[in-house]
C-alpha beads as a LAMMPS data file, in Angstrom:
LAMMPS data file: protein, C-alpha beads

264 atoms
263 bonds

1 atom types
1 bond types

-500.0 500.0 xlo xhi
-500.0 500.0 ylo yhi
-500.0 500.0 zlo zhi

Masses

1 110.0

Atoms # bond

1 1 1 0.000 0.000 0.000
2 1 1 1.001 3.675 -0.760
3 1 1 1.440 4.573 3.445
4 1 1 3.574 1.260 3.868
5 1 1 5.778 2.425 1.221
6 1 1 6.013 5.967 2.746
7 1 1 6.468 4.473 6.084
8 1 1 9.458 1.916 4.507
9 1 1 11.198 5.031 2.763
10 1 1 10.558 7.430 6.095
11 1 1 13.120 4.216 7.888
12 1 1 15.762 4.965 4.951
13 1 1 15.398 8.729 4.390
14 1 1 15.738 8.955 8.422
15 1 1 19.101 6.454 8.314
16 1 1 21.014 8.876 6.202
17 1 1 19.712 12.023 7.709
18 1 1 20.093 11.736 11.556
19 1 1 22.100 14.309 11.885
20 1 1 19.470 16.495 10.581
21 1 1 16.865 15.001 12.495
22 1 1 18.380 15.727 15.579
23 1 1 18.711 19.317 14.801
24 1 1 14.698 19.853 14.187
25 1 1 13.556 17.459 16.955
26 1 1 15.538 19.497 19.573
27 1 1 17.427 15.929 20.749
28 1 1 20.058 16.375 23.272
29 1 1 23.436 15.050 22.093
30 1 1 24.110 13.270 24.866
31 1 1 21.206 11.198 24.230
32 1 1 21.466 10.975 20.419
33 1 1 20.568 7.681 19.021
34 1 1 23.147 4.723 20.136
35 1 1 24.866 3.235 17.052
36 1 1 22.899 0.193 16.684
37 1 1 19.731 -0.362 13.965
38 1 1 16.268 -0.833 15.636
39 1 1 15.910 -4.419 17.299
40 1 1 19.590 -5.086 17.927
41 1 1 19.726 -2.535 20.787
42 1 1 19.531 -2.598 24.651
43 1 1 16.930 -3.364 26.865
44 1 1 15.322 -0.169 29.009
45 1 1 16.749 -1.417 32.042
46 1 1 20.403 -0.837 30.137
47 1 1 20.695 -4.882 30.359
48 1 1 21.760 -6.729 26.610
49 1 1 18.387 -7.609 24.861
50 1 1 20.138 -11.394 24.793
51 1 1 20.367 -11.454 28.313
52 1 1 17.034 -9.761 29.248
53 1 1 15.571 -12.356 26.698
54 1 1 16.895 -15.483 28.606
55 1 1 15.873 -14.404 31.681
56 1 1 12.089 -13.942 31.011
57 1 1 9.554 -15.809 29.053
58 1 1 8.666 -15.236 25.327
59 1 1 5.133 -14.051 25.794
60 1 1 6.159 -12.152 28.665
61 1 1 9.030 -9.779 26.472
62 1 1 6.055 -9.862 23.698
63 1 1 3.628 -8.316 25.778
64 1 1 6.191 -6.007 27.386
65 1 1 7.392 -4.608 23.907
66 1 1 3.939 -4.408 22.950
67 1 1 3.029 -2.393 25.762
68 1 1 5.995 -0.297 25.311
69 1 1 5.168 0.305 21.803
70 1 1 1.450 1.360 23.386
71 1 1 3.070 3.503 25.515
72 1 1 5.145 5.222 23.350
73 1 1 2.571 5.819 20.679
74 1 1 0.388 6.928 22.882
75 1 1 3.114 9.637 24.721
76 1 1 3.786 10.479 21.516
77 1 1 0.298 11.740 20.434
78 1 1 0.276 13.978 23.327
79 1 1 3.254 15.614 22.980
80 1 1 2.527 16.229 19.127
81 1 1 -0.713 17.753 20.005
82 1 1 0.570 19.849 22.407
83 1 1 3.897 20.734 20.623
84 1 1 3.054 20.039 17.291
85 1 1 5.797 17.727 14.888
86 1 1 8.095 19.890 14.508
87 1 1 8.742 21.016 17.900
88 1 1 8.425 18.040 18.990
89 1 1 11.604 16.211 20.776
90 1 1 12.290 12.252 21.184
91 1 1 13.509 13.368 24.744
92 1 1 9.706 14.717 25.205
93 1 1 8.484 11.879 23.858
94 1 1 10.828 9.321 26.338
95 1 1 10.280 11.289 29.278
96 1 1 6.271 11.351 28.918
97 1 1 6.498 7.618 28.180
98 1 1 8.728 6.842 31.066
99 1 1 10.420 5.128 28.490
100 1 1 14.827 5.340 27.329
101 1 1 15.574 6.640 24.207
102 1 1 17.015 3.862 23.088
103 1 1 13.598 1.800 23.454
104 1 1 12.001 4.248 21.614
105 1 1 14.667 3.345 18.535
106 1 1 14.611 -0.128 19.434
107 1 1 10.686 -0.125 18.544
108 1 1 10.393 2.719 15.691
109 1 1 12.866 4.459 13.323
110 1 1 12.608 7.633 15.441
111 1 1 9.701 10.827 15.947
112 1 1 8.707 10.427 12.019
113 1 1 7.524 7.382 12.144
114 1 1 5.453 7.258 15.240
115 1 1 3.640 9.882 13.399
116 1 1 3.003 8.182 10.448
117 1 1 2.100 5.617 12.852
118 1 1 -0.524 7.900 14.298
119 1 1 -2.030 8.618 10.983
120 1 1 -2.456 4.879 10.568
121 1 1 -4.160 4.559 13.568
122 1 1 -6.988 7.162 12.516
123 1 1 -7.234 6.061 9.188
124 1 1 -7.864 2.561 10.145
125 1 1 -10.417 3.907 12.643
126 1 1 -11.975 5.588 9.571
127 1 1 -11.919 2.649 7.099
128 1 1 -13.885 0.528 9.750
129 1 1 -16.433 2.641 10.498
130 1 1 -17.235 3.876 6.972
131 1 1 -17.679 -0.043 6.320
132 1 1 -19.897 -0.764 9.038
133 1 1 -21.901 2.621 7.954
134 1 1 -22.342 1.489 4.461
135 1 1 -22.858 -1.963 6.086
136 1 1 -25.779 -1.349 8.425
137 1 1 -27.568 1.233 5.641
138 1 1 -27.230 -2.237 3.014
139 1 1 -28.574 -3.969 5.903
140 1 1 -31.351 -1.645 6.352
141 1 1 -32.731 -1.935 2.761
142 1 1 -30.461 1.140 1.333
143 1 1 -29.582 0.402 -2.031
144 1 1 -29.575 3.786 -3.890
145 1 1 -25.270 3.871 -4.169
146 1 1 -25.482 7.546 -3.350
147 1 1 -26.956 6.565 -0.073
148 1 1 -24.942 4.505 0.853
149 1 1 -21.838 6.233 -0.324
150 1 1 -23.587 9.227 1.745
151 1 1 -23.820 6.794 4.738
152 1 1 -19.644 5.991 4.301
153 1 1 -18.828 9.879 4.129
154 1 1 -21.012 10.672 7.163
155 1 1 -19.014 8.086 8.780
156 1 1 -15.981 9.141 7.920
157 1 1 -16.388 12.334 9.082
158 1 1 -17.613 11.299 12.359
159 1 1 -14.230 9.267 13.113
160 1 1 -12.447 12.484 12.241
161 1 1 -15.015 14.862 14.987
162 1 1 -14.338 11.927 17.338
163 1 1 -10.592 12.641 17.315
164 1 1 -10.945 16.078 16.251
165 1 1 -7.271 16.582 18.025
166 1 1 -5.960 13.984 15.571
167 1 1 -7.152 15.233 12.412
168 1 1 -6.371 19.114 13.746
169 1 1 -2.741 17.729 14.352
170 1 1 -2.540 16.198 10.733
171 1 1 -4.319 19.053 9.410
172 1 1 -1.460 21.170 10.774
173 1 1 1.009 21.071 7.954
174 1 1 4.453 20.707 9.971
175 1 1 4.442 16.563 9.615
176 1 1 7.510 14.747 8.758
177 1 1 8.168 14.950 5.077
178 1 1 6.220 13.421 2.783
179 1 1 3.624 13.159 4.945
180 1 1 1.018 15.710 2.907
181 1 1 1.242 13.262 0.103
182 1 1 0.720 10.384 1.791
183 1 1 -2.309 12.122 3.447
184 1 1 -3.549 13.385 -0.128
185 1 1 -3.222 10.220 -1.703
186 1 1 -5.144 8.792 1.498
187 1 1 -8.032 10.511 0.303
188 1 1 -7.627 10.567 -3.018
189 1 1 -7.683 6.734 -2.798
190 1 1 -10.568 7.234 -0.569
191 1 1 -12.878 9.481 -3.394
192 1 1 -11.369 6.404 -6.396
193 1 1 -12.558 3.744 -3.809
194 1 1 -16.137 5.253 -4.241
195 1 1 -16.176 6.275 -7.685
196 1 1 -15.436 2.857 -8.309
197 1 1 -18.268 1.521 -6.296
198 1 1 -20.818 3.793 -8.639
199 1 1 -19.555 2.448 -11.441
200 1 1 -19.950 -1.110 -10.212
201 1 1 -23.671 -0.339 -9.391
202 1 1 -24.436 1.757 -13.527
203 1 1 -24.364 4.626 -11.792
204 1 1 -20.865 6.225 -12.851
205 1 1 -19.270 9.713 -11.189
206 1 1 -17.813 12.277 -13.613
207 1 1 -14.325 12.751 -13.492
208 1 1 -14.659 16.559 -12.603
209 1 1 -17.374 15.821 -9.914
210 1 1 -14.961 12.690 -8.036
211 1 1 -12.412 15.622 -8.104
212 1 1 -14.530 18.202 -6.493
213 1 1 -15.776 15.149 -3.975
214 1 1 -11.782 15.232 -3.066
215 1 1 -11.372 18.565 -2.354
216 1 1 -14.675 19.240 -0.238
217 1 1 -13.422 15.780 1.614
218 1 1 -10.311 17.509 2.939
219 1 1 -11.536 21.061 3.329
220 1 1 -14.069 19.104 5.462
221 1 1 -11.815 17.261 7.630
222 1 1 -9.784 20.438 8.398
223 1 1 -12.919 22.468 9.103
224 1 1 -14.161 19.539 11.770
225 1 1 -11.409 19.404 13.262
226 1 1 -10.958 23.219 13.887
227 1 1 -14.197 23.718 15.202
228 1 1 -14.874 25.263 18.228
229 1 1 -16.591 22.410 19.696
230 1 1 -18.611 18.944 18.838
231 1 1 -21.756 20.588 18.241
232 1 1 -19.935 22.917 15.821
233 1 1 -18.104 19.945 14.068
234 1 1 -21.276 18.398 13.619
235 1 1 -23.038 21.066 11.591
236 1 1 -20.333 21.543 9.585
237 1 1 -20.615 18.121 8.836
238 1 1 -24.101 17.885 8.640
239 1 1 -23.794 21.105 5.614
240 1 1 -21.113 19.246 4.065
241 1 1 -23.218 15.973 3.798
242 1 1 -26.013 17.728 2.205
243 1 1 -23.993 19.695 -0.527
244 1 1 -22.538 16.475 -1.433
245 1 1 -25.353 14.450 -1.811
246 1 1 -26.914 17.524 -4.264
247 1 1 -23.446 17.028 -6.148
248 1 1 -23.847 13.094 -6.553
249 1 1 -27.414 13.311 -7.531
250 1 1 -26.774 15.725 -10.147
251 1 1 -23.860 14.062 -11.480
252 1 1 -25.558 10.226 -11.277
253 1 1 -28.237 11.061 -12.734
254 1 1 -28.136 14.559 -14.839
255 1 1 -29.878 17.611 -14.684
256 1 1 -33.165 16.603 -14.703
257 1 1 -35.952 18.534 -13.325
258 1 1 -36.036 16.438 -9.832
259 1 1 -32.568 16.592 -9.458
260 1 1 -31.620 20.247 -10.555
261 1 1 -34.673 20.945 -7.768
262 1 1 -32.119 19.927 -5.613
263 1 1 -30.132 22.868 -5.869
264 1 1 -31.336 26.249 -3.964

Bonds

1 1 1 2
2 1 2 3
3 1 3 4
4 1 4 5
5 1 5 6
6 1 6 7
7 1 7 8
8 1 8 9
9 1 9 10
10 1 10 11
11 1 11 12
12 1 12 13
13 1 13 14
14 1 14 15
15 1 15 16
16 1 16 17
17 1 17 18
18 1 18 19
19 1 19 20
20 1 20 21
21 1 21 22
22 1 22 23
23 1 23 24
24 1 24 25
25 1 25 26
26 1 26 27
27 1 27 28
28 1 28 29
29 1 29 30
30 1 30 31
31 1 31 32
32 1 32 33
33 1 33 34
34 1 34 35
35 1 35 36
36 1 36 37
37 1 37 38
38 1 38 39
39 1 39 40
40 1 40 41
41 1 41 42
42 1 42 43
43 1 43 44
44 1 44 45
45 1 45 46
46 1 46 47
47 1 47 48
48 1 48 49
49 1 49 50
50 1 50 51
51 1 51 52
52 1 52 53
53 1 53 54
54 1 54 55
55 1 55 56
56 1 56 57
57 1 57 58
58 1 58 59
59 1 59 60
60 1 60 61
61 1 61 62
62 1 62 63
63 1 63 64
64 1 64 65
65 1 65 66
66 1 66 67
67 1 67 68
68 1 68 69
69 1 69 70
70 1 70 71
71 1 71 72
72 1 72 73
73 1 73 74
74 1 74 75
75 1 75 76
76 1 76 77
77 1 77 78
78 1 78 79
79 1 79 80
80 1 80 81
81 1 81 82
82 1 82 83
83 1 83 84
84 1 84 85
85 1 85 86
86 1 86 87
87 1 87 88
88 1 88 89
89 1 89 90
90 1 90 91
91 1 91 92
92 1 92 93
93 1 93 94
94 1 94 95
95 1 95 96
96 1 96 97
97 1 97 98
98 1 98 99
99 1 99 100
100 1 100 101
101 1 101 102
102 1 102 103
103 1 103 104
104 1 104 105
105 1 105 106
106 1 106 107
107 1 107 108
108 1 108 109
109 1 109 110
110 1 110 111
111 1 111 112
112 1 112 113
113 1 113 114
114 1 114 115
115 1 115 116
116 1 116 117
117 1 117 118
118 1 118 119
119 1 119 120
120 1 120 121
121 1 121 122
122 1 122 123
123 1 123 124
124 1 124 125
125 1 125 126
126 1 126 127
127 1 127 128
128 1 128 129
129 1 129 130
130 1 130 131
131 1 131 132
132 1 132 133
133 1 133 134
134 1 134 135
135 1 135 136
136 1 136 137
137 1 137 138
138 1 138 139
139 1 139 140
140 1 140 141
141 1 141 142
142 1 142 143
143 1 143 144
144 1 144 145
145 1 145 146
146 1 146 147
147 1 147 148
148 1 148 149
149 1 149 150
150 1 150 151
151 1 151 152
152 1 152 153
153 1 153 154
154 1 154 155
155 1 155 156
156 1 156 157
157 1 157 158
158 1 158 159
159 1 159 160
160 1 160 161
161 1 161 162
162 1 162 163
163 1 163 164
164 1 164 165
165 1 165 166
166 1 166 167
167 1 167 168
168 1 168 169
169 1 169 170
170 1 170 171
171 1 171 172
172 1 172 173
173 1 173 174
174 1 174 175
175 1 175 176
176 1 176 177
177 1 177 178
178 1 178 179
179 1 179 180
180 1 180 181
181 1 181 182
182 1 182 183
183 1 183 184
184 1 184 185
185 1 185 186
186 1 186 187
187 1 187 188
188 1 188 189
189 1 189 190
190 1 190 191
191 1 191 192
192 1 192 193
193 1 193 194
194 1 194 195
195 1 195 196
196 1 196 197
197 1 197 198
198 1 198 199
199 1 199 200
200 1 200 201
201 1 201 202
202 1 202 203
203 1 203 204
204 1 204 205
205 1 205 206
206 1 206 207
207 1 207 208
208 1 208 209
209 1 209 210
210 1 210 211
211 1 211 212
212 1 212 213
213 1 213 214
214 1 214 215
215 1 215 216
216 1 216 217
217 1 217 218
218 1 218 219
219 1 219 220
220 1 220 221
221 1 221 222
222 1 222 223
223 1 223 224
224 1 224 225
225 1 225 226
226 1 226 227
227 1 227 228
228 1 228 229
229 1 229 230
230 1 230 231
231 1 231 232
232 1 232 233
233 1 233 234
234 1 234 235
235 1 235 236
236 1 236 237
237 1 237 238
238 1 238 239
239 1 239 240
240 1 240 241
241 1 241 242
242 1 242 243
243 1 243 244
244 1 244 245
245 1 245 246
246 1 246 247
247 1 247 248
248 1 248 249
249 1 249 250
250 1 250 251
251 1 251 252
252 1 252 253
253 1 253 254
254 1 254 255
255 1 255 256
256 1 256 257
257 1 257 258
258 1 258 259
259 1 259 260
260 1 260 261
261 1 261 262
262 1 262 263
263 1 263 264
C-alpha cells in the first residue's frame, strides 16, 4: 500500500539524515541515538536484549514490547498535540512515556515514524467505520449507491469529529516529510474507492465531480477538526453531507428537473 511504502522510505530517508533530524527534533546530544539499527539494541533497564531475553519468558518480552510500543505511541500523540511535529523532541516523547531513548529506537525508526504511525491509527479507525456505515444502511434496505456512499462519508467524518485533536494535528502542515502526500493520496484513494463503487452499481461519477468530492473531503476534515466544539463539528458536517449528496445526484443522474430541484 502507498502509506507502507512511505512508512518503509521514512526508515531509509531517516538512516542517512540523523544528523538532521536531531537538529529539528531538539534531541540532546548526549542522548542521540546509540549506534545500533532498531531491534539489535539494549533493553530499558540498560541490560543486553540477549540477556534480558533469557531471563524472562517469550510471551512475557512480547507483551512487554507491545506495551511499550502502546506507551510510546500513545506519549507520543500527546506531545505532538501539544507541541506540534516539529517542535516536537524524542527526549519529550521518552520522558512522557517513562520510556529510554534507546527503546524508543529499538521499537520505531525515530519521531517520524510514530507519526506516520498515528495517521495509521486514525485512518484505520476511519476505514472501519465507513464499512460498518455502508454496512448497516445495506442492511437496512439502502440500495440507492449515493446513499450509501452518503452513509460511508457521514461516517468518515464522524471518526475524524471523534478525534478532532488527531485530524487538527494532521491538518497542521508541519508533519515529517512526505507526509502531505501520503495524506492526499489517502483521500484521493478514498474518493477512487467510491467512484469505483458507482460504477460497479451503472451509476458512474464524472471525473470533474470525483475531483470536487476530493477537495470538499479535505476542506471538510480540516474544518471539523478546527471547530470550536462537537456541536460545531457536527453542523459543519451535517452542511457538508447535504452539498454532497446535491453534487452526486446531479452528477448520477443529470440535470433533470427532480434533481436540478435539488439545488437552492
Amino acid at each position: 500500500m502507498y502509506l507502507v511504502g512511505r512508512l518503509a522510505a521514512s526508515r531509509r530517508w531517516l538512516a542517512g539524515r540523523e544528523a538532521q533530524i536531531r537538529m529539528t527534533t531538539h534531541q540532546d546530544p548526549a542522548v542521540a541515538r546509540p549506534p545500533y539499527a532498531p531491534g539489535a539494541g539494549v533493553a530499558e533497564a540498560g541490560v543486553p536484549e540477549a540477556a534480558a531475553a533469557a531471563r524472562a519468558p517469550a510471551g512475557r518480552s512480547s507483551e512487554r514490547g507491545a506495551a511499550t510500543r502502546s506507551g510510546l505511541l500513545a506519549a507520543a500523540r500527546e506531545v505532538f498535540i501539544s507541541q506540534g511535529y516539529a517542535q516536537a523532541g524524542v527526549t519529550d516523547i521518552v520522558a512522557r512515556a517513562g520510556a529510554s531513548v534507546g527503546s524508543l529506537y529499538h521499537h520505531y525508526s525515530g519521531k517520524a515514524e510514530l507519526y506516520f504511525a498515528l495517521f495509521e491509527e486514525l485512518r484505520r479507525d476511519q476505514g472501519e467505520r465507513t464499512r460498518a456505515a455502508v454496512r448497516r444502511a445495506g442492511e437496512s434496505g439502502v440500495t440507492d449507491p449515493m446513499q450509501l456512499f452518503l452513509a460511508g462519508a457521514r461516517a468518515y467524518l464522524d471518526a475524524c469529529i471523534d478525534h478532532r485533536d488527531l485530524s487538527r494535528l494532521f491538518s497542521r502542515g508541519d508533519g515529517p516529510p512526505g507526509f502531505e502526500d501520503a495524506a492526499q493520496q489517502n483521500m484521493t484513494d478514498w474518493v477512487g474507492r467510491n467512484t469505483e463503487f458507482f460504477a460497479r452499481r451503472g451509476e458512474p461519477l464524472d471525473e470533474a465531480v470525483a475531483i470536487v468530492m476530493t477537495g470538499a473531503m479535505m476542506v471538510a476534515v480540516a474544518k471539523v477538526s478546527r471547530a470550536q466544539d462537537s456541536a460545531h463539528a457536527q453542523r459543519i458536517a451535517d452542511g457538508v453531507i447535504s452539498v454532497l449528496s446535491r453534487l452526486v445526484a446531479l452528477s448520477a443522474h443529470g440535470a433533470r428537473p427532480a434533481a436540478a430541484g435539488l439545488v437552492r
